[in-house]
C-alpha atoms as one frame of an Amber mdcrd trajectory, in Angstrom:
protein
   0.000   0.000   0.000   2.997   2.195   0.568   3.097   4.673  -2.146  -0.478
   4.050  -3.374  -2.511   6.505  -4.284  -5.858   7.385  -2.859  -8.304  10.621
  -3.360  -9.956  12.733  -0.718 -14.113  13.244  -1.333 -13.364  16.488  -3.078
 -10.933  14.096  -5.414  -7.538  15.903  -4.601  -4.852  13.234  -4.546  -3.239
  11.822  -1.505   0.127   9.352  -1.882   0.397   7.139   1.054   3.506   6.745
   3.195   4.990   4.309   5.407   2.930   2.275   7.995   2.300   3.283  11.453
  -0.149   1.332  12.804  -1.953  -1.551  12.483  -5.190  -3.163  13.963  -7.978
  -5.315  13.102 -10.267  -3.547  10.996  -7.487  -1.342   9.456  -3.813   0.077
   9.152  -2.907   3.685   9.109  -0.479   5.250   7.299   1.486   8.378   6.844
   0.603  10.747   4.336   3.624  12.460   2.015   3.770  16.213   2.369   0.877
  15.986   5.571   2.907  15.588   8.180  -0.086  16.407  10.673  -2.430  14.010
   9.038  -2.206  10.524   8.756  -4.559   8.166   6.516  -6.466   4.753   7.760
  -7.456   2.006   4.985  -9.859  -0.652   5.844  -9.043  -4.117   5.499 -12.563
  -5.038   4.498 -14.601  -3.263   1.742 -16.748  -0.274   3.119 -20.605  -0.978
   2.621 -22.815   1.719   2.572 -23.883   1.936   6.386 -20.265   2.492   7.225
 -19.488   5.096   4.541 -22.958   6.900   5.506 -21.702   6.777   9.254 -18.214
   8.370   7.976 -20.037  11.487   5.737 -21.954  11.998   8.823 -18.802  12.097
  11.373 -17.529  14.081   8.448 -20.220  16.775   9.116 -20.315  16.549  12.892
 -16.426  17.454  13.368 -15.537  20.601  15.167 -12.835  22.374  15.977 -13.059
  21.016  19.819 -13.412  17.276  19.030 -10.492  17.366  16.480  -8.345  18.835
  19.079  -9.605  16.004  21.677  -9.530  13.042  19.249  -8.715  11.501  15.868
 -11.809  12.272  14.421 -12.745  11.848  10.820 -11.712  15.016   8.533 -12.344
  13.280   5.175 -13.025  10.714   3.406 -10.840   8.832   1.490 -11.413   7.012
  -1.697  -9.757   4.300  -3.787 -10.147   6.412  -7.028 -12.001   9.558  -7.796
 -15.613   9.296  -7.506 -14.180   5.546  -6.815 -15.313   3.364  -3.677 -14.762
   4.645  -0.051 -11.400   2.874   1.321 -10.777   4.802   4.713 -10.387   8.077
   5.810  -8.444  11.304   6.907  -7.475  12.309  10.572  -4.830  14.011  12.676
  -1.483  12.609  13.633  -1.199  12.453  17.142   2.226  11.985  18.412   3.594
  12.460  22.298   1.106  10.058  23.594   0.886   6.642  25.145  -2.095   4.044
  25.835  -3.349   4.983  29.334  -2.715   1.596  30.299   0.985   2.417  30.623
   0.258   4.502  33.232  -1.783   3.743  35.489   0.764  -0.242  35.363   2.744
   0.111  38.061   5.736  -1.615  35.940   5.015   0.682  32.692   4.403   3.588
  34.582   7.752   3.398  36.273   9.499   3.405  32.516   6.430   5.612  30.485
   5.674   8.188  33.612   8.945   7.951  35.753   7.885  11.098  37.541   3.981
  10.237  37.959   2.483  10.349  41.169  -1.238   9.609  42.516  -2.585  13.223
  42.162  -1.300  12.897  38.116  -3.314   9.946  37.999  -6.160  12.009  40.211
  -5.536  14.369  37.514  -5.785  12.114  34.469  -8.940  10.183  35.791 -10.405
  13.824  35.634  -9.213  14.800  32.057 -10.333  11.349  30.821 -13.768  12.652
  32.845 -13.844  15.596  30.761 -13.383  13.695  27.649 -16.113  11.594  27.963
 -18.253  14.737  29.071 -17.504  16.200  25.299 -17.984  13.226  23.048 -21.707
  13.160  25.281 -21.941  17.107  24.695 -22.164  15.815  20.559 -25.007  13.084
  20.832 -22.227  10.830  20.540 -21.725   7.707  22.190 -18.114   6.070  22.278
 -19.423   2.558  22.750 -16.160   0.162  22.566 -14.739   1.871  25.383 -11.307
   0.252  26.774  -7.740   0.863  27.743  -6.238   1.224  24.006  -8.177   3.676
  22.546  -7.428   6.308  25.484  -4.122   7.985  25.340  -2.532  10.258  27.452
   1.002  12.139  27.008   3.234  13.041  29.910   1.385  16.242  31.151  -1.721
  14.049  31.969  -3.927  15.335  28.615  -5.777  12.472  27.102  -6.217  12.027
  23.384  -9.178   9.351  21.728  -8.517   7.544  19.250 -10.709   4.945  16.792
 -13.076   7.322  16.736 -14.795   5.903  13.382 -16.484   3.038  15.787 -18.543
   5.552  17.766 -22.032   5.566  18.194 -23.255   8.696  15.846 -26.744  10.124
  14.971 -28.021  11.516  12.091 -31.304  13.024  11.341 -32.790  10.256  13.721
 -30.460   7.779  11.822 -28.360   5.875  14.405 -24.909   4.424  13.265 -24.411
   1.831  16.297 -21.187   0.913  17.681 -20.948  -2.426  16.519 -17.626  -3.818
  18.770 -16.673  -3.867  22.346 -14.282  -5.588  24.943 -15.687  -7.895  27.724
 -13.598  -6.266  30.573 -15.176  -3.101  29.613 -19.223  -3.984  28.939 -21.733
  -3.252  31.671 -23.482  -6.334  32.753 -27.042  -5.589  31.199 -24.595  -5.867
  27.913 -22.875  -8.964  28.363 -23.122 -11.716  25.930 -25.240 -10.133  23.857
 -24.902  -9.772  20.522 -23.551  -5.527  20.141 -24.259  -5.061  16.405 -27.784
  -5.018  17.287 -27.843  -2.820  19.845 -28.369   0.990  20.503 -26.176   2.239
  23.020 -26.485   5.097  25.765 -24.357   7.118  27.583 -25.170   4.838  30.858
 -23.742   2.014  29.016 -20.599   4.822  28.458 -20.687   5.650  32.467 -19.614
   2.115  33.356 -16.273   1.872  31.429 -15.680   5.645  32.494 -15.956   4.394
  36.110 -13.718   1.030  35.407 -10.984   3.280  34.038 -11.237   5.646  36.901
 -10.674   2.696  39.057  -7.900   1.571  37.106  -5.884   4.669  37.531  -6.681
   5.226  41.545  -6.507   1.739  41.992  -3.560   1.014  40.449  -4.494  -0.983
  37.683  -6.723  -3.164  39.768  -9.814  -4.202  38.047 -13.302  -3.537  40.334
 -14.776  -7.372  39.382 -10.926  -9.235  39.359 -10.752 -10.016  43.039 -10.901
 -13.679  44.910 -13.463 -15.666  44.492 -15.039 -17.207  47.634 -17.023 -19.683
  46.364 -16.481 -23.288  44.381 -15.202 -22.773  40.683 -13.556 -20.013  39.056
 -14.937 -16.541  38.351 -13.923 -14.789  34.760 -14.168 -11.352  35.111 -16.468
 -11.472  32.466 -18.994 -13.635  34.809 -18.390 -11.348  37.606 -19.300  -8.283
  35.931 -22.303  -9.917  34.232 -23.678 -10.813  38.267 -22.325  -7.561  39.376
 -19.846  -9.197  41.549 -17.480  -5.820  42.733 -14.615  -7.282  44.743 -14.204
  -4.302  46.471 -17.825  -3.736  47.516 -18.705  -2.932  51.234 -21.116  -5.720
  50.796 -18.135  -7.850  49.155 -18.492 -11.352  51.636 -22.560 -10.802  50.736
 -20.769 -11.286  46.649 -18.798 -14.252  48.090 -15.544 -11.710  46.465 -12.333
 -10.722  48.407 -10.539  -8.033  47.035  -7.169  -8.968  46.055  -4.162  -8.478
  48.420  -1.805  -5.559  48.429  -4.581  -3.533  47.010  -6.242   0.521  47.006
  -9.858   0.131  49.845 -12.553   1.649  49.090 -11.926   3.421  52.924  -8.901
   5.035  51.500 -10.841   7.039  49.165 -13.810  10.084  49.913 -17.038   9.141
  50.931 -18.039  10.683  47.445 -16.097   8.370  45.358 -16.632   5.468  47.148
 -20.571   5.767  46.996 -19.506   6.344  43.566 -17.830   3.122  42.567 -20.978
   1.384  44.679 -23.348   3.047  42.531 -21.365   2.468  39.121 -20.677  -1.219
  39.826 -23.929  -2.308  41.566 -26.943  -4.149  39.886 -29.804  -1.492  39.714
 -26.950   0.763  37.742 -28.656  -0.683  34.293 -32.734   0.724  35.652 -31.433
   3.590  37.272 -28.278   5.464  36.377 -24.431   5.708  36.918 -22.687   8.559
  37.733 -21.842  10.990  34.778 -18.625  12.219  33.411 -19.512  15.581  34.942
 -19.860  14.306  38.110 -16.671  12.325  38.034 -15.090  15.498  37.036 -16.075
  17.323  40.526 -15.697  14.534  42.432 -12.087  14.217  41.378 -10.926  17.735
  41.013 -12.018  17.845  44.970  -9.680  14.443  45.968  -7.022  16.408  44.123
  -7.468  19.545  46.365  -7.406  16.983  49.606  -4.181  15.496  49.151  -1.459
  15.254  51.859   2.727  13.870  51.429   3.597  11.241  53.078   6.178  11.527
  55.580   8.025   9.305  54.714   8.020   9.270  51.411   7.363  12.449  49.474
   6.362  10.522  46.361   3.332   9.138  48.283   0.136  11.307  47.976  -3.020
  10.239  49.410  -5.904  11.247  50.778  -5.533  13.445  53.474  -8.621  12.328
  55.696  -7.277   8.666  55.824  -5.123   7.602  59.358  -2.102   6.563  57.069
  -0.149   6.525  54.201  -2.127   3.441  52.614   0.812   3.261  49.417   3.606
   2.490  52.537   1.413  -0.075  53.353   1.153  -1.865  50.190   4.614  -1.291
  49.268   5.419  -2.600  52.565   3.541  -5.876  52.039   3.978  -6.538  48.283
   7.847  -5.763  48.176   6.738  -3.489  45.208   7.719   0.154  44.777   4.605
   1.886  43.554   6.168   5.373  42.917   9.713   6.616  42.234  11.244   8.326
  44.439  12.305  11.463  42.180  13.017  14.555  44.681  15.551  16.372  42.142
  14.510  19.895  41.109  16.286  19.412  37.680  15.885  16.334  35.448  17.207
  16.461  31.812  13.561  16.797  30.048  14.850  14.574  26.946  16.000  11.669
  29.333  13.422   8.462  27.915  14.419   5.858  30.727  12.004   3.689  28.535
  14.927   3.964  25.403  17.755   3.744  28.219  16.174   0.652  29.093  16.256
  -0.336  25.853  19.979   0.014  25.459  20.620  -1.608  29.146  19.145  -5.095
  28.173  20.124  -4.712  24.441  23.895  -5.906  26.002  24.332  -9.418  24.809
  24.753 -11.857  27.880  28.133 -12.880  28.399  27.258 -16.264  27.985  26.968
 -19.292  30.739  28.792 -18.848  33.807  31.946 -21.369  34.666  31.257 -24.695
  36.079  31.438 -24.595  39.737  34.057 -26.550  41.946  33.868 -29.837  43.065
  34.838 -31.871  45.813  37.385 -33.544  43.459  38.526 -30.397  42.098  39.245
 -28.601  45.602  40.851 -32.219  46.961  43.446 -32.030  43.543  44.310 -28.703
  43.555  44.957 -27.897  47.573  44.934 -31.336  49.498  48.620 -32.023  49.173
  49.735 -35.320  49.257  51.574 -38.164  51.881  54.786 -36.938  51.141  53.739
 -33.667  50.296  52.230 -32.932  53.726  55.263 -34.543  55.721  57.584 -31.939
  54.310  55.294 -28.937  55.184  55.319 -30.406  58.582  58.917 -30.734  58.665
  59.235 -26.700  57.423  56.710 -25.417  59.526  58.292 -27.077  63.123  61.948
 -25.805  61.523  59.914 -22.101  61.867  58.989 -22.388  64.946  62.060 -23.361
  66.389  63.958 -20.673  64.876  61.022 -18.257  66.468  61.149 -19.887  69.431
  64.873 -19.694  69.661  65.012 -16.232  68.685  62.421 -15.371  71.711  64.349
 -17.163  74.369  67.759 -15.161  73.417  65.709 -12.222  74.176  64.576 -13.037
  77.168  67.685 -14.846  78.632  70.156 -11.856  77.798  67.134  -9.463  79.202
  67.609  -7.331  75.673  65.813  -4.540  75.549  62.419  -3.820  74.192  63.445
  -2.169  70.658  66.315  -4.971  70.095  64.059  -8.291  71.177  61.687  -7.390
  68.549  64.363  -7.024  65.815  65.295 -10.047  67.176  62.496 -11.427  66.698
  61.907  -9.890  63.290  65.330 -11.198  61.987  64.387 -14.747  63.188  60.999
 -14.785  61.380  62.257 -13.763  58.072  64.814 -16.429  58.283  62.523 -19.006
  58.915  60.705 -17.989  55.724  63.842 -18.063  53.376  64.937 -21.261  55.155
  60.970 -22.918  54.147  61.627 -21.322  50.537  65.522 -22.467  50.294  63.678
 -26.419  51.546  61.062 -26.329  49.119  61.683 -28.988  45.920  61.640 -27.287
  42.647  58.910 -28.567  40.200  61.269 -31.882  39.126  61.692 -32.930  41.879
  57.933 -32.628  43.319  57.200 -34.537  40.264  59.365 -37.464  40.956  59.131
 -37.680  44.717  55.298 -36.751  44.681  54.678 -39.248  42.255  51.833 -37.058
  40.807  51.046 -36.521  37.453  49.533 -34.141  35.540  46.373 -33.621  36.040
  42.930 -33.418  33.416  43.079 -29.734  32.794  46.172 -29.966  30.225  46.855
 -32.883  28.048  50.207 -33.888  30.218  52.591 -33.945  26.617  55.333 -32.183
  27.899  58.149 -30.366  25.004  61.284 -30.814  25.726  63.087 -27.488  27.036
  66.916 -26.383  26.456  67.645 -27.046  30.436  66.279 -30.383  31.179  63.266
 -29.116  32.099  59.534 -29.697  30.299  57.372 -27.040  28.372  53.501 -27.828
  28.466  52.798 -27.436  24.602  49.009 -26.275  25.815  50.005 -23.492  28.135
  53.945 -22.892  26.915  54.837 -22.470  30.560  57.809 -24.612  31.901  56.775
 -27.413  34.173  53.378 -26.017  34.775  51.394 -29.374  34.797  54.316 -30.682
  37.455  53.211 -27.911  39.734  49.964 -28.798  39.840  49.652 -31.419  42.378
């Protein structure tokens, strides 16, 4: 496709560039000479529903949804006046899928400096978000963690906007895809082409990925199971099973260990979550994006530093710092601790990373010591041992001798330790002057050479033997 032509709906010409992205209904593409704008082509042949349902996103765009998302700007074409193969939007660049945030482990590399009132602050801008598409008549349907993105001064972007939920003229062009993790339980199951959705439906993914980024990534229905089986979070959302309800033993669910409690958040939110999660939400209604929106700007007024560790913010109304005590219990750091005024704004520890396990290994590490080994190389043997005997008690007599001079001719201080000195360092060239040279530890030791060199010895120019693997002389006679 790179290099192919396609043709805006006025018919101007676009050449296509090299690929960016890819998914399942489509790939996108840069566009030569548009740097801002980048092109997606459909896998599949566009019928007419889905080119009606881009004319009309077409029509709908404004300046404020273009600057929030990748929202249809044109259509593109596979010739003029030719079939509809994709369409036009803005490049967005500087941002990441809001999943590698609010991971602990890809936050720590994505959002080194991120703390909880940046995610406080996100969950709000995502809140905001939501509140515009809703603003349009527009629902975004297939909500999840990889169409979100957020760049590293917590503003969110939207992406695969072309599978929204639009209206026209009392025409509704569904949302025909979701993910399971993300559908409210009146939803599950069921077959989503067919169905109209609402911004209630919208409400419950807004309030899963609110939990996600407070909670640390912690799914609201992925918590421990209390009764027989196993419970997919799939199931659990479908009988409205919130692990981290107050009325969680009553849902036979636990939430899981090391985890954010309901108690450590405002009475506000809290009630929230309840509401969002619980099983009239479907009859009734969730909480909006605007009310998110208050709710969180307020937590992000109430926030006190922990004393301990100025990285930790939290709610200042709870008794303690509740990230010590998950840290504490999970052995996981949560937060970095980055108290430096002045960090080099280029520095990517994600691409440093890179570089730090791009190292090739330096391969398997020797083969330990045996037993056998250690008993070859320092156990001397019979003979061997008899002679340091003999040395060491030739040492100690010399010592000894030298001590009882001093003491019997009452020397004086300074002079018995020279004494003393002298008699010690000629005990050590009499052991050296006693030891046999390699020879003659060969012959009396009886030891030969051992595994590690082949034991062919070269003859040498003074009657002694060369190793021909190491081309030291007499080196596999040392070794006893």
């Amino acid at each position: 496709m790179r290099n192919e032509l396609v043709y805006t709906w006025s018919g101007s010409p676009l050449r296509l560039g090299r690929e960016i992205g890819r998914g399942g209904e489509g790939v996108v593409y840069e566009i030569e000479g548009r740097a801002e704008q980048v092109a997606k082509v459909y896998l599949s042949p566009v019928d007419s529903q889905k080119t009606a349902k881009l004319q009309t996103m077409v029509l709908k765009r404004t300046d404020a949804l273009t600057k929030l998302a990748a929202w249809p700007s044109d259509i593109l074409l596979k010739a003029p006046r030719g079939r509809v193969t994709g369409l036009l939007m803005k490049k967005i660049t500087g941002f990441r899928p809001i999943h590698e945030l609010y991971t602990p482990k890809s936050r720590l590399q994505e959002f080194p400096r991120a703390n909880w009132h940046f995610l406080v602050h996100v969950a709000a801008n995502v809140s905001r978000a939501f509140a515009l598409i809703h603003s349009f008549g527009v629902v975004i349907g297939d909500v999840n963690h990889a169409n979100i993105l957020v760049n590293d001064a917590g503003i969110t972007s939207l992406i695969d906007c072309d599978s929204y939920q639009v209206l026209n003229n009392g025409q509704k062009f569904i949302c025909e895809v979701g993910v399971g993790a993300y559908t409210p339980p009146e939803l599950q199951g069921k077959n989503l082409s067919t169905i109209v959705r609402t911004e209630n439906h919208d409400n419950f993914g807004l309030a899963l990925l609110i939990f996600h980024l407070l909670a640390m990534g912690r799914h609201p229905f992925a918590g421990r199971f209390l009764g027989a089986g196993e419970m997919p979070v799939e199931r659990a959302i479908r009988e409205c099973r919130f692990a981290f309800s107050v009325n969680n033993k009553g849902l036979q669910m636990a939430p899981p260990p090391n985890s954010l409690q309901l108690s450590d958040l405002p009475i506000t939110i809290a009630k929230f979550f309840e509401q969002a999660f619980s099983p009239v939400a479907a009859q009734t209604a969730r909480p909006d994006a605007h009310q998110w929106v208050t709710a969180l700007e307020d937590l992000s007024r109430q926030l006190a530093t922990c004393s301990r560790t100025s990285s930790h913010l939290y709610y200042k109304q709870v008794a303690s710092c509740p990230w010590c005590r998950i840290e504490k219990d999970s052995a996981l750091m949560l937060f970095l601790q980055l108290d430096w005024p002045a960090v080099n704004p280029n520095f990517n520890l994600s691409a440093v990373w890179s570089q730090i396990i791009s190292i090739p290994a330096p391969g398997p590490a020797p083969a330990l010591l045996t037993r056998q080994d250690l008993h070859k190389f320092f156990v001397p043997g019979k003979s061997a041992r008899s002679r340091v005997r003999k040395r060491l008690a030739m040492g100690m007599a010399i010592v000894a001798l030298a001590i009882f001079v001093a003491f019997f001719l009452e020397l004086d201080a300074d002079f018995s330790i020279w004494t003393v000195v002298a008699a010690v360092c000629v005990a050590i060239i009499f052991e050296g002057a006693t030891k046999p040279g390699p020879s003659r530890q060969s012959s009396e030791g009886g030891q030969q050479p051992t595994q590690e060199h082949s034991g062919k010895m070269a003859p040498a120019s003074h009657g002694q033997s060369v190793c021909r693997q190491t081309g030291r002389t007499g080196c596999c006679a040392k070794r006893i």
